[in-house]
VOVO-215261 format. One record per residue: x, y, z of N, C-alpha, C, CB in turn. Coordinates in pm, whole numbers, padded with zeros to 5 digits, always signed. Glycine has a CB too. Layout:
BEGIN
XYZXYZXYZXYZ
...
This chain:
BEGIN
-00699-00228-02068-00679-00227-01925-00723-00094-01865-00534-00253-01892
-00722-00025-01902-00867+00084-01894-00725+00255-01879-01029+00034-01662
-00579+00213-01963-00460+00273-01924-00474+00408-02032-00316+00162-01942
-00435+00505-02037-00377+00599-02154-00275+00623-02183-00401+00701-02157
-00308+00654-02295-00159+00692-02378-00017+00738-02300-00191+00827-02477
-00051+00915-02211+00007+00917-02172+00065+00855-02004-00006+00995-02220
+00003+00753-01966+00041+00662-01858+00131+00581-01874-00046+00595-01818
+00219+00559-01765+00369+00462-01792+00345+00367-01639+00568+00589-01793
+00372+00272-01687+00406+00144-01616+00513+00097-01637+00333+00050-01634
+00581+00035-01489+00703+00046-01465+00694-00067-01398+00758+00161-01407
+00774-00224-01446+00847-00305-01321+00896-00245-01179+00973-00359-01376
+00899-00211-01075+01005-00228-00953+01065-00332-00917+00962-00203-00844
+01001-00469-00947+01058-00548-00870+00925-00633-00871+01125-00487-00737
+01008-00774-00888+00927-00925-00836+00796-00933-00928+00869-00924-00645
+00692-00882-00827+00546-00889-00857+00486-00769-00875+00473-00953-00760
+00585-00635-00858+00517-00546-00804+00538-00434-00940+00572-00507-00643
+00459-00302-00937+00479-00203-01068+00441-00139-00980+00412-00200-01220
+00491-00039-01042+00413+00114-01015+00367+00176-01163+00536+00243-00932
+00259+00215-01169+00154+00326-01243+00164+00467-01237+00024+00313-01197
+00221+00557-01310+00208+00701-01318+00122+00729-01374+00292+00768-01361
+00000+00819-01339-00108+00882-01482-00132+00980-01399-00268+00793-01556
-00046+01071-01535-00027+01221-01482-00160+01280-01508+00096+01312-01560
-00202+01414-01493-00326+01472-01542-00456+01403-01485-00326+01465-01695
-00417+01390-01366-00525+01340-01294-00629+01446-01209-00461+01243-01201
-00667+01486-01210-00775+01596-01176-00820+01590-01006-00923+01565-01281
-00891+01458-01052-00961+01419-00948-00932+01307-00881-01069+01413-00977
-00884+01264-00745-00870+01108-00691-00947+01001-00741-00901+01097-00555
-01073+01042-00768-01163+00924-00819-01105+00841-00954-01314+00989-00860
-01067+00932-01031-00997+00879-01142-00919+00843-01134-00973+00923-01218
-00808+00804-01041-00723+00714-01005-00782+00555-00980-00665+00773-00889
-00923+00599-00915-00981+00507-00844-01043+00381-01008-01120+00604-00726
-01083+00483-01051-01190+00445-01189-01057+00379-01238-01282+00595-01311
-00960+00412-01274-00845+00340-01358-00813+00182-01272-00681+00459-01360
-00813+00209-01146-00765+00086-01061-00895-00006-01101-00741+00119-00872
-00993+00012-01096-01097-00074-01077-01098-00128-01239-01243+00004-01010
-01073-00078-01362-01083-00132-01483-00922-00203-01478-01124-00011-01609
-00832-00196-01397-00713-00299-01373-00757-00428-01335-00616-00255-01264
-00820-00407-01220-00869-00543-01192-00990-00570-01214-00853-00579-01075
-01056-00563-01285-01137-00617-01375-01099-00659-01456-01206-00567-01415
-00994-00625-01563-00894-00692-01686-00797-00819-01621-00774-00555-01755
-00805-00795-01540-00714-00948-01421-00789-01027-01406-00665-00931-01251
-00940-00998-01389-01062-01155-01310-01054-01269-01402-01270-01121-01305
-01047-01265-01511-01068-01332-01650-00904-01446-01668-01084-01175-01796
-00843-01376-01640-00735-01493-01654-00642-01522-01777-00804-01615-01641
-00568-01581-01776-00569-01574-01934-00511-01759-01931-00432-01418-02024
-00492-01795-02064-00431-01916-02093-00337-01951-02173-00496-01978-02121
-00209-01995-02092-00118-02025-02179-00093-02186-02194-00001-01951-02139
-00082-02213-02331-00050-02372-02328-00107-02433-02287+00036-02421-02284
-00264-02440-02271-00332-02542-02197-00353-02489-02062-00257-02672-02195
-00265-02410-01995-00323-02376-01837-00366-02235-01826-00204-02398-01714
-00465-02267-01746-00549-02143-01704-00447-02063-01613-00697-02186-01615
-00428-01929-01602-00337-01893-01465-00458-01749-01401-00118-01820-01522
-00451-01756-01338-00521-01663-01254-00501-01537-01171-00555-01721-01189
-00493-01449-01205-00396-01283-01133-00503-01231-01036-00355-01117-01277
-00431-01164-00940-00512-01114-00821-00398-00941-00839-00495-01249-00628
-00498-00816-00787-00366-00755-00787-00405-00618-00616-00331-00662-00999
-00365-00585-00552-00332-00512-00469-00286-00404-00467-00287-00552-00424
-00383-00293-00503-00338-00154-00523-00358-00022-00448-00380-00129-00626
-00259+00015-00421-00208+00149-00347-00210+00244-00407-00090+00158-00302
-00303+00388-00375-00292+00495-00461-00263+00633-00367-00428+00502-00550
-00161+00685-00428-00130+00815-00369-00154+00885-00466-00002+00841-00313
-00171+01036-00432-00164+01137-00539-00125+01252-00480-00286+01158-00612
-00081+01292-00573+00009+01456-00584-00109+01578-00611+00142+01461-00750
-00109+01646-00513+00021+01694-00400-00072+01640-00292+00078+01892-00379
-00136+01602-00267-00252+01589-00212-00191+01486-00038-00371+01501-00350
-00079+01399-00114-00055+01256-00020+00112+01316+00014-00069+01057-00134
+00185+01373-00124+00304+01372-00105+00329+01513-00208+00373+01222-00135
+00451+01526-00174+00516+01610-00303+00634+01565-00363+00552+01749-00270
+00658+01487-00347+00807+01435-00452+00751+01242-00484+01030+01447-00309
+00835+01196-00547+00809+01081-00618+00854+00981-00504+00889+01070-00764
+00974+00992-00451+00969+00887-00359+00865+00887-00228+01102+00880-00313
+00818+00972-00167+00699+00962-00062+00561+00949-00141+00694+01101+00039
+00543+00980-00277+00435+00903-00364+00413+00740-00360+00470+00934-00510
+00551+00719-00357+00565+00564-00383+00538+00522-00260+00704+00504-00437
+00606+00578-00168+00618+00480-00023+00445+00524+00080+00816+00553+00099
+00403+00595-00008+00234+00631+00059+00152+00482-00039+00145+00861-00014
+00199+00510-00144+00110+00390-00201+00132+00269-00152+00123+00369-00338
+00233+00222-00138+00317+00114-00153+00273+00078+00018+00499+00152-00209
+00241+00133+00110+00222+00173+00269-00020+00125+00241+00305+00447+00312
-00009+00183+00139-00156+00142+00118-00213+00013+00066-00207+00225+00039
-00132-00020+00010-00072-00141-00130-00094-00263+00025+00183-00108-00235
-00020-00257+00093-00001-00385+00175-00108-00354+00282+00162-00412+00240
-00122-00257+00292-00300-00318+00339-00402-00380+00311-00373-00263+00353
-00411-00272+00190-00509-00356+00038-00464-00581+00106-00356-00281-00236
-00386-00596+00120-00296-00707+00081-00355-00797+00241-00089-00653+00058
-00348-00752+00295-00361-00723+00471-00510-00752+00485-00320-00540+00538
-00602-00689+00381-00746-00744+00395-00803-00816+00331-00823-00678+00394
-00701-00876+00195-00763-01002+00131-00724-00987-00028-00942-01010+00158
-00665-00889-00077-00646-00875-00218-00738-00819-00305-00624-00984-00264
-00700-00853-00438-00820-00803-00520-00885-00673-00518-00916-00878-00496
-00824-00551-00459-00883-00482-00398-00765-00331-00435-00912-00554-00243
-00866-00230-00395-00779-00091-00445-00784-00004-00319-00854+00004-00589
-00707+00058-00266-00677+00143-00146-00635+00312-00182-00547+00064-00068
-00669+00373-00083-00618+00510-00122-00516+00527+00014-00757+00641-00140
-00451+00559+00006-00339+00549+00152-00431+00694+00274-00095+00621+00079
-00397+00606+00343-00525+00732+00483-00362+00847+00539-00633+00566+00737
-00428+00926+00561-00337+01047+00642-00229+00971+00729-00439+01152+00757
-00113+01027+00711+00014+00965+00781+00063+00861+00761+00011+00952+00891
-00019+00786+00690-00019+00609+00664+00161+00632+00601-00184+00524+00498
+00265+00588+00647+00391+00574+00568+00424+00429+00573+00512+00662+00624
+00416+00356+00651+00490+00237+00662+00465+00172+00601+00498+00179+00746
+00583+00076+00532+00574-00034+00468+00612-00137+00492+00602-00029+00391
+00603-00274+00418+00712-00415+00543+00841-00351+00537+00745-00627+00473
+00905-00436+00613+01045-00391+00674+01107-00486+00545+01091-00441+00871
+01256-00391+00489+01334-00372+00419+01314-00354+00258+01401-00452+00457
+01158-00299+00286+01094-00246+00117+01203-00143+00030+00925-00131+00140
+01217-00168-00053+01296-00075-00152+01220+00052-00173+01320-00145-00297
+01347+00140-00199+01238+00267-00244+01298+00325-00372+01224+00406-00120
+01261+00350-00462+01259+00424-00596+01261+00542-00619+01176+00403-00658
+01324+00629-00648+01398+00732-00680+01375+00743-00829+01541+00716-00635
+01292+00877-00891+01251+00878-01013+01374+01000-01058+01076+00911-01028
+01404+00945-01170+01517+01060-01254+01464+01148-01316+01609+01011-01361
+01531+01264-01338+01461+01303-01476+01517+01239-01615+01475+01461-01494
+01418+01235-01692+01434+01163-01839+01482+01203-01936+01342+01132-01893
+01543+01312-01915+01553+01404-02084+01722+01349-02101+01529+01651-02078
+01697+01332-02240+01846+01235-02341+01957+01314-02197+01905+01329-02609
+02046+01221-02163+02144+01255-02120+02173+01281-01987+02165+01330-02176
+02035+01265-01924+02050+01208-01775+02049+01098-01709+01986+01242-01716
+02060+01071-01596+02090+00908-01594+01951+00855-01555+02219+00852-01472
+01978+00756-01540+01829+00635-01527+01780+00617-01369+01881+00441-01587
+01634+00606-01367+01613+00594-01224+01689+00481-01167+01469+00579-01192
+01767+00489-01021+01826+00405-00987+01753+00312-00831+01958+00476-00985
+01757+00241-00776+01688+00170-00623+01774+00204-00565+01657+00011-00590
+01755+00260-00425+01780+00276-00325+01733+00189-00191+01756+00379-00331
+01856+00039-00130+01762-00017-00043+01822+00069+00078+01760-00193-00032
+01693+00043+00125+01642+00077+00291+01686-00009+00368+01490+00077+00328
């Protein structure tokens, strides 16, 4: 899926993930990773006889560049994400200057720190 080692993917919810890949240099390489995502989606896969077919809609923010903490990371992407969505799918977005909004009563995610003995990221609804 075009992911590295050190990259983590994360359920939020329903249909949706979020992607961390730290050591990102350059925006483009955010970009280059999104585009080998959905390219690994066109193809489809088959279970049991049925074909199923994935489309995916992606929002990219980056640090420090869009935001500086994890929850306005999310809610810049996630604000880009439903545009992407807004013009037809299949498709990868970089969130434009100021862009914050998302649909009304989107969750927002709150990242923990991880080390043994702290607690777990928890949702926060809006």
């Amino acid at each position: 899926m075009g992911l590295r080692q050190s990259d983590t993917v994360a359920r939020v919810g329903g249909d949706e993930f979020v992607v961390v890949l730290p050591d990102i240099e350059r925006p483009q390489q955010a970009a280059g990773i999104a585009r080998k995502i959905l390219r690994s989606l066109r193809g489809g896969i088959a279970i049991e006889g049925h074909e199923l077919r994935m489309s995916a809609s992606i929002g990219i923010s980056t640090y420090p560049r869009d935001a500086l903490d994890g929850e306005n990371l999310v809610r810049r992407a996630d604000a880009a994400m439903y545009e992407v969505k807004r013009r037809g799918k299949s498709s990868y977005r970089f969130c434009a200057a100021g862009e914050t909004e998302t649909r009304p009563g989107r969750r927002s995610y709150l990242a923990a720190d991880h080390r043994p003995g702290k607690p777990r990221p928890r949702k926060i609804q809006h």
